[in-house]
C-alpha positions as CSV (number, residue, x, y, z in Angstrom):
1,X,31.6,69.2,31.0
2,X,30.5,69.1,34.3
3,X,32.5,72.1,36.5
4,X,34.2,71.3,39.7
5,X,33.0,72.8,42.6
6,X,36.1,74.9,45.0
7,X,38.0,72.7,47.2
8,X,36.3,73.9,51.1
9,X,38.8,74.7,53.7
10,X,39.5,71.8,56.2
11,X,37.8,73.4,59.3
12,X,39.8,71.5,61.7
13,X,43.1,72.9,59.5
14,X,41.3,76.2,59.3
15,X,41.6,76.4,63.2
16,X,44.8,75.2,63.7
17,X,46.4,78.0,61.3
18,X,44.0,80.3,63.4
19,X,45.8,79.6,66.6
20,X,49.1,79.7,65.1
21,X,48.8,82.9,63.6
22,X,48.1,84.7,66.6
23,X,50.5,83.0,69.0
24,X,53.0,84.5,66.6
25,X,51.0,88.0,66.7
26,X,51.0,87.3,71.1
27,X,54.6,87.3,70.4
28,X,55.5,89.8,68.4
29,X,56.4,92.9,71.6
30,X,58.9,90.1,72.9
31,X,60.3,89.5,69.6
32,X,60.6,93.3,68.5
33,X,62.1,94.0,72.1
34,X,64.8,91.2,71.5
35,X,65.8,92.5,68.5
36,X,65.8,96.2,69.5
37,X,68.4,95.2,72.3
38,X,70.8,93.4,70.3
39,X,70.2,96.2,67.7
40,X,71.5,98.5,70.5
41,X,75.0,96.7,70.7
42,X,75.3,96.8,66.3
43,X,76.7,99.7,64.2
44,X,74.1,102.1,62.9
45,X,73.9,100.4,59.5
46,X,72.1,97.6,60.2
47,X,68.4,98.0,60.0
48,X,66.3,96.2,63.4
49,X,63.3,95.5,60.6
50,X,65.7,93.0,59.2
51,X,66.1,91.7,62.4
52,X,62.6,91.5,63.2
53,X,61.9,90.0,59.9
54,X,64.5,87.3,60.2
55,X,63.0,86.4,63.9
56,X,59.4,86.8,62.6
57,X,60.2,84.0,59.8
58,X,62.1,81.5,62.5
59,X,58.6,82.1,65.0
60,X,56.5,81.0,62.0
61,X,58.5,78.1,61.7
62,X,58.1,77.3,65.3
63,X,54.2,78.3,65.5
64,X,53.6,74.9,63.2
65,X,55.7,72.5,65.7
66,X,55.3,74.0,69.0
67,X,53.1,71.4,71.0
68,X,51.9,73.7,74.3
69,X,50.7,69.8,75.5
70,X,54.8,69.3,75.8
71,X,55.9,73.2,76.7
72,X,53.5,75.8,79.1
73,X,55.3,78.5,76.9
74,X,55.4,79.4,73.1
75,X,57.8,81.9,73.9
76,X,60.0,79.5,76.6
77,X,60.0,77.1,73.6
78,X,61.1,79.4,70.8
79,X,62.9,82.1,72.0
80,X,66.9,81.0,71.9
81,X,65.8,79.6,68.4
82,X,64.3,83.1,67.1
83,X,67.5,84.8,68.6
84,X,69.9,82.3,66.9
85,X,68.3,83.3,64.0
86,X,68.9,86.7,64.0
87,X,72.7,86.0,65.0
88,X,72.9,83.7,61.9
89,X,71.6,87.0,59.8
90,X,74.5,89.0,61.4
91,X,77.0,85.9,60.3
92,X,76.0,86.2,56.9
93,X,77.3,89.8,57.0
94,X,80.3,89.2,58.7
95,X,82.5,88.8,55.8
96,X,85.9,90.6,56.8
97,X,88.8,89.3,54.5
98,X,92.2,88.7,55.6
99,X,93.5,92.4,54.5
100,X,90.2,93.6,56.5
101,X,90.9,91.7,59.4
102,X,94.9,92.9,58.7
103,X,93.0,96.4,58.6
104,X,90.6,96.4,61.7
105,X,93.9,95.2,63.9
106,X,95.7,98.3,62.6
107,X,92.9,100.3,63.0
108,X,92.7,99.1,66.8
109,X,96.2,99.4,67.6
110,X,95.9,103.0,66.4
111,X,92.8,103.5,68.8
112,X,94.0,102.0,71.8
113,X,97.3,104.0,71.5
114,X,95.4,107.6,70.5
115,X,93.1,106.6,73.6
116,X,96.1,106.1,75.6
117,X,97.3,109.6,75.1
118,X,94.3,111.6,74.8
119,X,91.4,109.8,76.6
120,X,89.0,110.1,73.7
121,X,88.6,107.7,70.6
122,X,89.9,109.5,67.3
123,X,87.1,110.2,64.6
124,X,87.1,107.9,61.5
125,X,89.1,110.8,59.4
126,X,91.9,110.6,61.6
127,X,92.2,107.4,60.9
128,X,92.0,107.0,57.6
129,X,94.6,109.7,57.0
130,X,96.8,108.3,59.4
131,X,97.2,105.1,57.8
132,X,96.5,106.3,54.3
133,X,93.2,104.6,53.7
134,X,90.3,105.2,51.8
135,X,87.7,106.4,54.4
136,X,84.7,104.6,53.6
137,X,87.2,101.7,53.8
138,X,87.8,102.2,57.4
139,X,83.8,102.9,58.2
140,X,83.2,99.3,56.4
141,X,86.5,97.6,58.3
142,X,85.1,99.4,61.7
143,X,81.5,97.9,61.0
144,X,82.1,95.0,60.3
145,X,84.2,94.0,63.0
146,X,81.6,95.7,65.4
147,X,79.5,93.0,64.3
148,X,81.9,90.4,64.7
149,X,82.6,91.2,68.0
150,X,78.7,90.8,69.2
151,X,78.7,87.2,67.2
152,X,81.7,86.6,69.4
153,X,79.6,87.8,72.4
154,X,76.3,85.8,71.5
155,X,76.9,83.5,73.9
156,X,76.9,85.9,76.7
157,X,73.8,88.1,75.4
158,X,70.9,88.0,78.1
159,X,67.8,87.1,76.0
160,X,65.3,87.8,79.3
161,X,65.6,84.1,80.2
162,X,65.5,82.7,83.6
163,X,68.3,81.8,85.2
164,X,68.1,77.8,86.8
165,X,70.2,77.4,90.0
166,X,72.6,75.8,88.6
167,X,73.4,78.9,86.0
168,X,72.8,81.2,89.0
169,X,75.5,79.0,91.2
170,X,78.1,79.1,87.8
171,X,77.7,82.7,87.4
172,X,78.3,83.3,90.7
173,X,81.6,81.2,91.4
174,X,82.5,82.7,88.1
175,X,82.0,86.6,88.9
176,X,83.9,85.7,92.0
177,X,87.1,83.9,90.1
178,X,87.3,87.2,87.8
179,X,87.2,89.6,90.5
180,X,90.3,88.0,91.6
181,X,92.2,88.3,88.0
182,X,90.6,91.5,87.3
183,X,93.3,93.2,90.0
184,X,95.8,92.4,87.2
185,X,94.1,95.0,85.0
186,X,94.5,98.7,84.9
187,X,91.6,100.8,86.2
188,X,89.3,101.4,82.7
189,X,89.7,97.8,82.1
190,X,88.4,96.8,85.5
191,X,85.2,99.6,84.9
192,X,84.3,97.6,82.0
193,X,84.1,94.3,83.7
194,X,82.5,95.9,86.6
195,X,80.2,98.0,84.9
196,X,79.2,94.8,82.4
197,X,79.0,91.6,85.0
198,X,78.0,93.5,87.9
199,X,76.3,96.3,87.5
200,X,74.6,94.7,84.0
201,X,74.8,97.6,82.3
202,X,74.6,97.8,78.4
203,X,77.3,98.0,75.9
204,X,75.3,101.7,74.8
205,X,75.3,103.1,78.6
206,X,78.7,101.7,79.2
207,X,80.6,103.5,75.4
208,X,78.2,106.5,76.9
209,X,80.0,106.3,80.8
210,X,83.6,105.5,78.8
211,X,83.4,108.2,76.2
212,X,84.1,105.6,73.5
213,X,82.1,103.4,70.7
214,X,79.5,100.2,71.4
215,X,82.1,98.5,69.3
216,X,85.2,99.5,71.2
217,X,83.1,98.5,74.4
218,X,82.8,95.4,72.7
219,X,86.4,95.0,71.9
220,X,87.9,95.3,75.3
221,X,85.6,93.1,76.8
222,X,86.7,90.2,74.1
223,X,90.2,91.2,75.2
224,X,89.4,91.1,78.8
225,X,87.3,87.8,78.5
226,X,90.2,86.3,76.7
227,X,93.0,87.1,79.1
228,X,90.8,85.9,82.1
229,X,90.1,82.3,80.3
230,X,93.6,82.1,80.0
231,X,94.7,83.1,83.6
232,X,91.4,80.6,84.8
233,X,93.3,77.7,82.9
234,X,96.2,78.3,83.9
235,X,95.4,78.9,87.9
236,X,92.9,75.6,87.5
């Protein structure tokens, strides 16, 4: 019986997988770097290696249909894509029930009224006492909608892209139309809008300015956003 000799490598496949291996290696300090700064805006319990794994698995993908004939940039051509995929990791931890989302609005309402009186967030002890739940219940309720207030967000994250004029011409009729509506807010509430949109500073340095959590950061500016796109639709 006559033994078959090993199949040869395709040279001309051999040099393909060549170039798309290290375009993905070219890319990894972007990649890492995106998802260190969306790590920055997540509780402590998520790990940025998952992060970086789940992008690093979506670049791979792109590495074997990106056609740098059709787009100057690898990175221009795959980077909203990499980012979505580590937002669609986050979503498939977001998995607050209806008596965790009935939690997290009681845990909020107890936070904005203890930050009311004293100026300072109360500890996670305090709360679960106060409404007579298991602590590690209220650390998983407070996590989790942490999270689900940056999926809410996503849209707004600044991935390092350019801005076209058109964007640049939006932003700024828009920053202009909420300075207007922000007079209707009291003075924190105007910080965080000011400190966010115009001095572009991160949900970290802005819970560090504040004196409160990323996540709380997070929370008022949902609140905010959603107050203004109601007084923009009604106003026209």
């Amino acid at each position: 019986m006559q033994n078959s000799k090993p199949k040869q490598p395709n040279p001309y496949q051999s040099a393909i997988k060549k170039e798309q291996d290290e375009v993905v290696l070219s890319y990894m300090p972007a990649l890492k770097a995106m998802a260190y700064r969306l790590k920055e805006r997540l509780p402590a319990n998520i790990d940025v290696n998952d992060l970086v794994s789940m992008g690093t698995i979506e670049m791979i993908k792109l590495s074997k249909t990106y056609n740098k004939e059709q787009n100057d940039s690898f990175w221009g051509y795959a980077k909203k894509r990499v980012y979505g995929s580590m937002l669609d990791y986050l979503r498939s931890l977001d998995v607050l029930s209806r008596t965790d989302r009935k939690l997290l609005k009681e845990i909020n309402l107890l936070i904005d009224s203890y930050f009311n009186e004293h100026e300072y967030e109360p500890d996670d002890e305090y709360l679960a006492n106060a409404l007579s739940v298991d602590l590690q219940k209220i650390r998983e309720a407070r996590s989790a909608g942490a999270i689900a207030s940056v999926l809410s967000l996503d849209e707004r994250v600044d991935i390092q892209s350019e801005h076209n004029t058109e964007e640049f011409v939006i932003r700024a009729e828009l920053l202009e139309r909420i300075e207007n509506v922000l007079n209707e807010f009291s003075q924190r509430d105007q910080l965080v809008m000011q400190l966010y949109y115009y001095e572009e500073l991160s949900l970290r340095e802005i819970a560090e300015i504040l004196n409160i959590s990323e996540g709380r950061v997070s929370q008022i500016h949902a609140r905010l956003l959603k107050k203004i796109r109601e007084n923009l639709e009604v106003n026209g």
